[in-house]
C-alpha positions as CSV (number, residue, x, y, z in Angstrom):
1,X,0.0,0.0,0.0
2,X,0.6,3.6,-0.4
3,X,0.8,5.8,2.7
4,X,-2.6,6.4,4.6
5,X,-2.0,10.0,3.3
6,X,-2.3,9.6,-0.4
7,X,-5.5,7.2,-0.2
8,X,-7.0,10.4,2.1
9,X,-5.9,13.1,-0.2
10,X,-7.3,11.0,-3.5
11,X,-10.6,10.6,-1.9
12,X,-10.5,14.1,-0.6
13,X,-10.1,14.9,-3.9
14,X,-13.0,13.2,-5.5
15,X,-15.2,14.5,-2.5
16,X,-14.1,18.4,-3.5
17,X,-14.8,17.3,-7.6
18,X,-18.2,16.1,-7.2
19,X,-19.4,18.2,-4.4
20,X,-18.8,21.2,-7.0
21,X,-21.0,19.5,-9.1
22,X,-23.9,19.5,-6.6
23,X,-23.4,16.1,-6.0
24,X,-25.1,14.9,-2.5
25,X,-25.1,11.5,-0.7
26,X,-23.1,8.5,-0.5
27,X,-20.5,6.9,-2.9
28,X,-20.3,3.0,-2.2
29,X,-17.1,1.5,-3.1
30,X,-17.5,-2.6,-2.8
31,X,-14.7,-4.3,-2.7
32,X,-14.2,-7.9,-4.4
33,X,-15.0,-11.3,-2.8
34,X,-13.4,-13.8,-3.5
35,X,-14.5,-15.9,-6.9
36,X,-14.4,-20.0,-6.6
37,X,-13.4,-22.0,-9.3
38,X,-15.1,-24.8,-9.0
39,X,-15.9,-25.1,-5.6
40,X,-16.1,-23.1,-2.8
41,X,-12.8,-23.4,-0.7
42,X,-10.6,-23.3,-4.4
43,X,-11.0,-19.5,-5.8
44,X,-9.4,-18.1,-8.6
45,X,-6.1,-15.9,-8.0
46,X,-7.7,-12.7,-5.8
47,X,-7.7,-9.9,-7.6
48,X,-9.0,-6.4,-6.1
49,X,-11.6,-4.0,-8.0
50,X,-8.8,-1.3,-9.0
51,X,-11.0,1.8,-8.1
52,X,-11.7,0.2,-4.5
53,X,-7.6,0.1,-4.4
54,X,-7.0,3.7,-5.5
55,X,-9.3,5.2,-2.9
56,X,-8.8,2.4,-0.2
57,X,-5.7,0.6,-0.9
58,X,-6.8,-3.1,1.0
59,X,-6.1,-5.8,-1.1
60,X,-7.8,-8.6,0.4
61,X,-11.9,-9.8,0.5
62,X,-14.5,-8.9,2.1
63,X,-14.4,-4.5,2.7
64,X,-16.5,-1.6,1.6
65,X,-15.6,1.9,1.6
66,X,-17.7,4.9,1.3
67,X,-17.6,8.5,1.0
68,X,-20.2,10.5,2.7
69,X,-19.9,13.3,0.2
70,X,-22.2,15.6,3.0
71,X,-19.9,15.0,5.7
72,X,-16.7,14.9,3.7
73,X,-15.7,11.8,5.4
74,X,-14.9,8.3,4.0
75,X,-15.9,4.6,5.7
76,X,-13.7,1.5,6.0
77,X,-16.3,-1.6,6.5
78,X,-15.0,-4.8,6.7
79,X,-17.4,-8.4,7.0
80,X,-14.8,-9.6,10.0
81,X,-12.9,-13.0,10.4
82,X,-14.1,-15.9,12.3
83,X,-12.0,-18.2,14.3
84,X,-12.0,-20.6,11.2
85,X,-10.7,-17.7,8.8
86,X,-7.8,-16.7,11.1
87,X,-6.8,-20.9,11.5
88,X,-7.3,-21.2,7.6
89,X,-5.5,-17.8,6.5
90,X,-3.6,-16.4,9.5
91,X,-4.8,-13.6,11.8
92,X,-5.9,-10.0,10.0
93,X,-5.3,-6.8,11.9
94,X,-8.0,-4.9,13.1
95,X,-10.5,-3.3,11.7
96,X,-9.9,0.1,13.2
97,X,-6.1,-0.5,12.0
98,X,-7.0,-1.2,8.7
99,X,-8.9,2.1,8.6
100,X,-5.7,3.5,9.9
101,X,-3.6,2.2,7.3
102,X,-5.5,3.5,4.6
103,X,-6.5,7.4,5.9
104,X,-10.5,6.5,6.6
105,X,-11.6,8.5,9.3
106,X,-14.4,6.1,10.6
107,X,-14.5,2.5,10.5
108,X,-17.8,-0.1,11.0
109,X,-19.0,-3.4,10.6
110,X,-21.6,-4.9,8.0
111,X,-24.6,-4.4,10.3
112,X,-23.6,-0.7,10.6
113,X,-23.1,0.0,6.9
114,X,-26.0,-1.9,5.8
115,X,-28.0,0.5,8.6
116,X,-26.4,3.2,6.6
117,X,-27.5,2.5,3.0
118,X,-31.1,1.8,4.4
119,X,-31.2,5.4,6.4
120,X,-30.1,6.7,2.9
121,X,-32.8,5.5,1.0
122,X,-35.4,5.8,3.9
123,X,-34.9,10.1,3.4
124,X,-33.6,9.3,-0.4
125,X,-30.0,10.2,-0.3
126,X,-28.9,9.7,-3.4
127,X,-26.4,6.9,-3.5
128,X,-23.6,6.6,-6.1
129,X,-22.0,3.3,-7.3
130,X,-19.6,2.9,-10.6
131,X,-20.9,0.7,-13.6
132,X,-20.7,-3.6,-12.1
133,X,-19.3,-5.9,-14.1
134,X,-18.9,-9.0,-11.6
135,X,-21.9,-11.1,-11.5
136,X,-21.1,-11.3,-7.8
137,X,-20.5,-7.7,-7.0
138,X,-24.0,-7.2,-8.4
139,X,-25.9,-10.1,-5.9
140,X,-23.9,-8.1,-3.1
141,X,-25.7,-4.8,-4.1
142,X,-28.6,-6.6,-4.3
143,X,-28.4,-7.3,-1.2
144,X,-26.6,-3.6,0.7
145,X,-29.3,-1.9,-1.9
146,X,-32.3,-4.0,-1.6
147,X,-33.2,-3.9,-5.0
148,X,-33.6,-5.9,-7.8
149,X,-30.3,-7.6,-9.9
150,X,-31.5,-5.1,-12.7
151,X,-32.0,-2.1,-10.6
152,X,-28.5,-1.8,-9.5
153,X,-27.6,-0.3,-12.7
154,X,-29.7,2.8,-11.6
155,X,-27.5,3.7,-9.0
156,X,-24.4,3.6,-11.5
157,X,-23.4,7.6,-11.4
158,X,-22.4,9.2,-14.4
159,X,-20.6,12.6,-12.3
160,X,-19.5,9.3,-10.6
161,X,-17.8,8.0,-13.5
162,X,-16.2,10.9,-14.7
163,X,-14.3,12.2,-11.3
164,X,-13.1,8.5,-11.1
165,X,-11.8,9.0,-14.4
166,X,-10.5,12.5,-14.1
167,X,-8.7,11.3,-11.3
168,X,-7.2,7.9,-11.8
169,X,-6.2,9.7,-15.6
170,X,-3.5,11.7,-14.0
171,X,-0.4,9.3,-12.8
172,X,1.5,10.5,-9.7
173,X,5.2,9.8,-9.5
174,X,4.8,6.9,-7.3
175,X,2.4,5.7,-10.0
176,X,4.6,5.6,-12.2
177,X,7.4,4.3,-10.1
178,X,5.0,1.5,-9.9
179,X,4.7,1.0,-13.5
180,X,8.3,1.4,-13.6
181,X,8.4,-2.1,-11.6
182,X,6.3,-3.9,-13.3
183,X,8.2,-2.7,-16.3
184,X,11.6,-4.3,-14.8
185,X,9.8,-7.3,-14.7
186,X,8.7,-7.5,-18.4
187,X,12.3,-6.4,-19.2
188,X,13.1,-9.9,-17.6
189,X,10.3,-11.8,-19.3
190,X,11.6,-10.7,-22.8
191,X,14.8,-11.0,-22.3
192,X,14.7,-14.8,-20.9
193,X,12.1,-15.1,-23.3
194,X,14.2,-14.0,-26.4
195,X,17.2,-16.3,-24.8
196,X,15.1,-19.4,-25.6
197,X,13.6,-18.6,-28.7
198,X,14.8,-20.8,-31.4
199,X,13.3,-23.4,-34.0
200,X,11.9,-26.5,-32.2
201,X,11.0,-24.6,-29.3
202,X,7.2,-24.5,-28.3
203,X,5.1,-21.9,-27.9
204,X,3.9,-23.4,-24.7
205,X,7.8,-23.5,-23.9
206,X,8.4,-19.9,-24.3
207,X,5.2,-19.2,-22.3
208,X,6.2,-21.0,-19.3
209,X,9.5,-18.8,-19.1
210,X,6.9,-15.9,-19.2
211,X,4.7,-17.4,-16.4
212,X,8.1,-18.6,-14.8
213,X,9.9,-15.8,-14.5
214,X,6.7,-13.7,-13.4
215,X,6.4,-16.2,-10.5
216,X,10.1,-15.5,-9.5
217,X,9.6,-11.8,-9.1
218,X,6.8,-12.2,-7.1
219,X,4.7,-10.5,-9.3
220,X,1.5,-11.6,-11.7
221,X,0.3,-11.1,-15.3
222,X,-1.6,-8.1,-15.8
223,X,-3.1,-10.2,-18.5
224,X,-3.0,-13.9,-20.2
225,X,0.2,-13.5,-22.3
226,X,0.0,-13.7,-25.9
227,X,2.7,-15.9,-27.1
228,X,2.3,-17.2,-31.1
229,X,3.8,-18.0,-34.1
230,X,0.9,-16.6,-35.7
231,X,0.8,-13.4,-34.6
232,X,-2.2,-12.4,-37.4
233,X,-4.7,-13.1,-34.6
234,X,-4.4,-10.7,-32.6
235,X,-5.3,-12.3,-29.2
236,X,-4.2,-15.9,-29.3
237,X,-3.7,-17.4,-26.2
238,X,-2.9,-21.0,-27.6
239,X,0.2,-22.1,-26.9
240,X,0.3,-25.3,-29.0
241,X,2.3,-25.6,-31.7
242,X,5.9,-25.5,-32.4
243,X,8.5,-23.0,-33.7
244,X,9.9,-23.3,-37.1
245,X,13.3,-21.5,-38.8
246,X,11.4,-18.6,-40.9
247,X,8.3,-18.4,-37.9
248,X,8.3,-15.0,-36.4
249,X,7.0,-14.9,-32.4
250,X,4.8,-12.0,-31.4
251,X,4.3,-11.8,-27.3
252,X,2.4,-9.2,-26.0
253,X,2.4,-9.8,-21.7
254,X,2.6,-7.1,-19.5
255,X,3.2,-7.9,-14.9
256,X,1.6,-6.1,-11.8
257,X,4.0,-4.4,-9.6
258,X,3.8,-4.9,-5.9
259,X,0.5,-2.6,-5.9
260,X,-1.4,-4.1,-9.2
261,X,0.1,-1.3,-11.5
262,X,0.2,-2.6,-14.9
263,X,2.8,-3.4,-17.6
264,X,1.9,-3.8,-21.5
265,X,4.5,-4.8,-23.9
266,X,4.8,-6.2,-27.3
267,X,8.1,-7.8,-29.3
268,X,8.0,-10.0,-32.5
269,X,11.2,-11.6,-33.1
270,X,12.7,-14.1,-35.7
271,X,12.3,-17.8,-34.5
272,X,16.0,-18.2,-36.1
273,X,17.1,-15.3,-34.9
274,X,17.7,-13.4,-38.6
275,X,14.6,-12.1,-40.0
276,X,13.9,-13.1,-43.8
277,X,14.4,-9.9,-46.2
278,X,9.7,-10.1,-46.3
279,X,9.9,-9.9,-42.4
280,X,12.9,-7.4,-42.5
281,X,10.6,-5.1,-45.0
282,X,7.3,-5.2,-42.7
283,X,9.3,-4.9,-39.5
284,X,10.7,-2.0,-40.4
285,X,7.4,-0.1,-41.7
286,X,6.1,-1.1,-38.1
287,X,8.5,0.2,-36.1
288,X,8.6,2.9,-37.8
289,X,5.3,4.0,-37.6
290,X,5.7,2.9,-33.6
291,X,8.3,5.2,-33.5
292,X,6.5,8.5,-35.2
293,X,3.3,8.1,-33.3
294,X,5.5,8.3,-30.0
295,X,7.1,11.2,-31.2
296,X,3.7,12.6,-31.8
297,X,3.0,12.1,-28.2
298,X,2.5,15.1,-26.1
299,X,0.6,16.7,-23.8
300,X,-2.7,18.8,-25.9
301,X,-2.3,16.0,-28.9
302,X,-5.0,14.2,-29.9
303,X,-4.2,10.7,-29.3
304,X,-6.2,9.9,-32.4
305,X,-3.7,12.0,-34.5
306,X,-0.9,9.6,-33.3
307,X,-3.1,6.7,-34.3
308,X,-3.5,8.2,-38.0
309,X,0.2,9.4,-38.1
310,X,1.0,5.3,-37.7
311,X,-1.9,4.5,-39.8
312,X,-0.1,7.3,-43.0
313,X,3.2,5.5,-42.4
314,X,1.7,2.1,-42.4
315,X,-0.1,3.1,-46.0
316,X,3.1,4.2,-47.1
317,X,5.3,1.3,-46.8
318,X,2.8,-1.2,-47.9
319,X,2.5,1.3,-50.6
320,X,5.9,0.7,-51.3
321,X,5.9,-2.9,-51.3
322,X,3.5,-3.3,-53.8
323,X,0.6,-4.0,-51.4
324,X,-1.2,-1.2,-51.6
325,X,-2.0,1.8,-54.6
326,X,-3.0,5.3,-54.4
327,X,-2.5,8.2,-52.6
328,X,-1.5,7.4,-49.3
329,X,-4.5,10.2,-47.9
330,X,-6.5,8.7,-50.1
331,X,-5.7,4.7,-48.8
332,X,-5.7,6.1,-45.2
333,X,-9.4,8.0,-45.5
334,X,-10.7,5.1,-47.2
335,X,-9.5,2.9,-44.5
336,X,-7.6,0.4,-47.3
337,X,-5.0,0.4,-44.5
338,X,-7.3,-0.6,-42.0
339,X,-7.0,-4.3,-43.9
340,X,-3.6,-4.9,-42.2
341,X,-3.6,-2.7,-39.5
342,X,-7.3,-3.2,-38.3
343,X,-7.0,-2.0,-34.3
344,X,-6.2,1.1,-32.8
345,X,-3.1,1.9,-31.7
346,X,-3.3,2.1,-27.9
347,X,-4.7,2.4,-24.8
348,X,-4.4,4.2,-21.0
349,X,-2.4,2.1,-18.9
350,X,-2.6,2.1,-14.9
351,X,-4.0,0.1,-12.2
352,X,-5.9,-1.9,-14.9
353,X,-3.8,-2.8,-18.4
354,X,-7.2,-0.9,-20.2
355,X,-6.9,1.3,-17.6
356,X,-10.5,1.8,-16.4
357,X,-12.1,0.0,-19.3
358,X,-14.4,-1.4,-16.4
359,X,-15.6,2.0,-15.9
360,X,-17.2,2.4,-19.7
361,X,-14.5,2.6,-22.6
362,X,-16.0,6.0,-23.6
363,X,-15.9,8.4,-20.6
364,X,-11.8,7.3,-20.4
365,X,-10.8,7.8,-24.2
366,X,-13.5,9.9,-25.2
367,X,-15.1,13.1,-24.4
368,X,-17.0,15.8,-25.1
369,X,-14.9,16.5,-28.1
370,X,-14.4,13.8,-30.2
371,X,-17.0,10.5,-30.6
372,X,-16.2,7.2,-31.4
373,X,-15.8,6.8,-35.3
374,X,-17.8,3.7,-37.1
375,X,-15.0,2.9,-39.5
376,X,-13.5,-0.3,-39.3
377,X,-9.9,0.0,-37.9
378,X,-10.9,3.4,-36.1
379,X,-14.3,2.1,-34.4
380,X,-12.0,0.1,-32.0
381,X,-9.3,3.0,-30.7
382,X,-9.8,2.7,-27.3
383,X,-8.2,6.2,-26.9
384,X,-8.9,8.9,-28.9
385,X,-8.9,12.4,-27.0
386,X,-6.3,14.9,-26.2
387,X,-3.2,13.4,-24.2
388,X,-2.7,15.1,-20.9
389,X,-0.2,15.8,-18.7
390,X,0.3,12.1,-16.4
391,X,-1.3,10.2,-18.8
392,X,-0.2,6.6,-19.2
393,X,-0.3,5.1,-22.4
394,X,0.4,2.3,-24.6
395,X,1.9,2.5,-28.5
396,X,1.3,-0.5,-30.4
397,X,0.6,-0.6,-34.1
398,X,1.1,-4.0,-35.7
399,X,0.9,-5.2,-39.1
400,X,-1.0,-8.3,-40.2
401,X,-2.0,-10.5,-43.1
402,X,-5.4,-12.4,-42.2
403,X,-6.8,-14.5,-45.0
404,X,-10.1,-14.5,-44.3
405,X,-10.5,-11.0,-44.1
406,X,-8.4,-10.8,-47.3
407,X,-10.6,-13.5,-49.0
408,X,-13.7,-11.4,-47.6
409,X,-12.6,-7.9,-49.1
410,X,-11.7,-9.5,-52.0
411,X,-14.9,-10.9,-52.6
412,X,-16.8,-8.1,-51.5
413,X,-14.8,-5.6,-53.8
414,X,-14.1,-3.6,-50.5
415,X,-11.5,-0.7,-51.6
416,X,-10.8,-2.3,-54.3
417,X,-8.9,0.4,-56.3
418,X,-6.2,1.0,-53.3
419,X,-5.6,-3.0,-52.6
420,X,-3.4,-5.5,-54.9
421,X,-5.2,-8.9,-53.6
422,X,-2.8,-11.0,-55.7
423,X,0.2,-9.3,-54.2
424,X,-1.3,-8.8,-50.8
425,X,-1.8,-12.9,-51.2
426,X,1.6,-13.2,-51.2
427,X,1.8,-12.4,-47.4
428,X,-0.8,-14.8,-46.6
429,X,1.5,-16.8,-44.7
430,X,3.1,-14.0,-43.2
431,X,1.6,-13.6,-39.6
432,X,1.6,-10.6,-37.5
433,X,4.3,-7.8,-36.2
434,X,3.8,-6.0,-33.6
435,X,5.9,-3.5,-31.3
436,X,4.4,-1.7,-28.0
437,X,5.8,0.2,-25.8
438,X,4.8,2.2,-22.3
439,X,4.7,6.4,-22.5
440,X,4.2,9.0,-19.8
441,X,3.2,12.0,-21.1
442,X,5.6,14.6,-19.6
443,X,5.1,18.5,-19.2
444,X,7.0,19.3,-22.6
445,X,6.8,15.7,-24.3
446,X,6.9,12.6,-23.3
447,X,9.1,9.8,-22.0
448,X,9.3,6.0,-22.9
449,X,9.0,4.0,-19.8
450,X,11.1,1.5,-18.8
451,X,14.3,-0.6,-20.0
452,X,14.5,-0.7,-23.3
453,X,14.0,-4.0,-24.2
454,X,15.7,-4.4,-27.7
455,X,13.1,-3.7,-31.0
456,X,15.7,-2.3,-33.6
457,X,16.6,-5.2,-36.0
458,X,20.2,-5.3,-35.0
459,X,19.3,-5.0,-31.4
460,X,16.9,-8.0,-32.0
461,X,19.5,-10.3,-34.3
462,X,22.6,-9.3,-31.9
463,X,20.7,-10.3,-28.6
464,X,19.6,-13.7,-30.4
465,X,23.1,-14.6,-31.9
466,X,24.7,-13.9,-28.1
467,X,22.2,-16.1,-27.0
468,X,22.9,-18.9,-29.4
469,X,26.4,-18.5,-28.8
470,X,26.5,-19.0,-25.5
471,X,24.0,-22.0,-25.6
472,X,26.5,-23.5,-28.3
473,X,29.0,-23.0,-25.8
474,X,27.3,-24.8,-22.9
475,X,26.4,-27.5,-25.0
């Protein structure tokens, strides 16, 4: 956890927001239970709602927090531990310490807070919750609301929302130094990764070092690792086949650091460590379209104008390998590109790898300004409005060949006059690329986060030929 101090001033913060709005009431932060597998007693991995630890910082089961927004005071509520709990799982400290240790200035039981909700809706307080989306979470506001499982969602507060958002949007510097963990931990993933990637080697080899070395750290996956030799499906978490000379493998994992702040990072490298002179020629349009659109990134810039920067550079080079016709502007506002390069180029990163994605995609990369477009290729940019200052974000084009969406536009005719099918055709077994990296947005810029783990062709080929080398040596 954080000091008691920073959990107080955050939800001090969000008290001061939405009270300028006229807000009134309670906010009701409910924290996860734990989620059984297949039985009661064997849970899945616990995982914390990430909103619940940004304003109350607990990362265990069973706790509530509120915000009185009239009183400007904030509740710590915790179920309590039996006897059987503290011989099962070890002794807990108390619930006035636990209040303590994350700045709440009153503490209670489950009998007083669900007294509290009821006195709320007895003189019709309002009451504020964020948008559920844990099947769970919603029985247990069933229950603290005493409603029905569909009327919960009329409590969901859009001013809510939007403070949450303005809020966790803004990384702190020990935010970031979090990130900054997790980030030395994917530097270790890729590179022991890397070190065993060579033909004969199974995908559900390589994974294992991922999962292995996460383990090690003491750290988790922020997400299932991708980890494929066909990196044209974009998230394939099979692990069953095997690595051939002329195979390229994308991974795209990201780890938590010691307080569940997220890593997100993508390499594709050469199963024989030398790419071919096809996968030397796409490679380098990607990376350098990764590398324009993070030049691009500053504070006041559209992120969207980054994503259409990669998109114009992406155009180009297929342009230039025969792929693609036209005007580049003219490929790019058809969306011809969109073909290859048919996601959108990043994402806020923070407490949750699409940061607040739990919240509603569009009140975190979109606003008042801008709308979500319709186009394929643009309809899924999950960030799209003007960077800020703090702002944690992932850069990630990729370039792929998928036959069946070839096959489709092809037979639909779908732009047609900017697309060469029979030489696009030629890629078909091509796979994937794809290079992402982490970037705070800085006061005058920006700054990629992390240890650069190698992406330049000759850092990719020099890392893999030391590592051969010294595996020839040891054998």
């Amino acid at each position: 956890m954080f000091s008691a101090a920073t959990y107080a001033e955050r939800r001090k913060a969000l008290c001061a927001r939405l009270t300028e709005r006229g807000e009134k009431g309670l906010l009701l932060f409910p924290g996860h239970a734990s989620s059984p597998m297949n039985y009661t007693d064997n849970a899945y991995p616990f995982r914390q709602d990430s909103s619940f630890l940004y304003f109350f910082g607990h990362d265990h089961e069973g706790l509530t927090g509120v915000i009185n927004l009239d009183a400007g005071e904030s509740w710590y509520f915790d179920q309590g531990f039996s006897m059987d709990d503290i011989i099962w799982s070890g002794a807990t400290a108390t619930p006035e310490e636990l209040a303590a240790r994350c700045g709440a200035e009153k503490y209670g039981e489950e009998k007083t807070l669900v007294q509290m909700i009821a006195d709320a809706k007895k003189t019709q307080r309002p009451i504020h919750i964020l948008p559920v989306y844990r099947a769970d979470s919603r029985m247990r506001l069933v229950q603290l609301l005493d409603c029905g499982v569909m009327e919960v969602d009329t409590f969901v507060s859009t001013p809510f929302i939007k403070e949450v958002v303005a809020l966790r949007s803004i990384k702190s510097i020990e935010e970031v130094m979090e990130i900054e963990q997790a980030l030395e931990t994917s530097y270790a993933m890729y590179a022991n990764a890397l070190s065993a990637t060579r033909p004969g080697a199974s995908e559900r080899q390589i994974a294992s070092i991922l999962h292995s070395t996460l383990a090690l750290a003491g750290s988790t996956a922020s997400f299932t690792p991708i980890c494929t030799g066909r990196g044209q499906i974009l998230h394939n978490h099979e692990y069953s086949h095997i690595l051939h000379s002329g195979d390229m493998l994308l991974i795209d994992s990201g780890a938590e650091s010691e307080n569940h702040y997220a890593s997100d990072i993508t390499r594709t490298f050469p199963v024989s460590g030398t790419f071919t002179d096809q996968q030397r020629a796409v490679y380098t349009i990607v990376l350098a379209a990764q590398e324009a659109a993070i030049s691009k990134c500053a504070p006041d810039v559209p992120f969207i104008d980054c994503h259409m920067t990669a998109a114009k550079i992406i155009a180009s080079g297929l342009r230039d390998l025969g792929v693609l016709k036209g005007n580049v502007d003219d490929i790019v506002d058809a969306g011809a590109h969109a073909l290859f390069f048919p996601h959108g180029l990043g994402h806020m990163l923070g407490l949750d790898v699409h940061d607040m994605e739990g919240l509603g995609e569009d009140f975190v990369g979109y606003d008042s300004t801008i709308t979500r477009s319709e186009k394929f290729g643009l309809r899924g940019l999950r960030l799209a409005r003007k960077l800020q200052r703090g702002f944690v974000v992932t850069v990630e084009p990729g370039c792929y060949f998928i036959s069946a969406l070839m096959e489709q536009w092809e037979a639909e005719g779908t732009c047609k006059e900017f697309i060469n099918f029979d030489t696009a055709k030629q890629f078909s077994e091509f796979g994937g690329i794809r290079i992402e990296d982490n970037v705070y947005i800085s006061r005058d810029g920006h700054r990629v986060l992390g240890q650069q783990i190698p992406k330049t062709i000759a850092g990719i080929e020099g890392r893999m030929h030391a590592s051969s080398q010294r595996l020839f040596q040891c054998n």
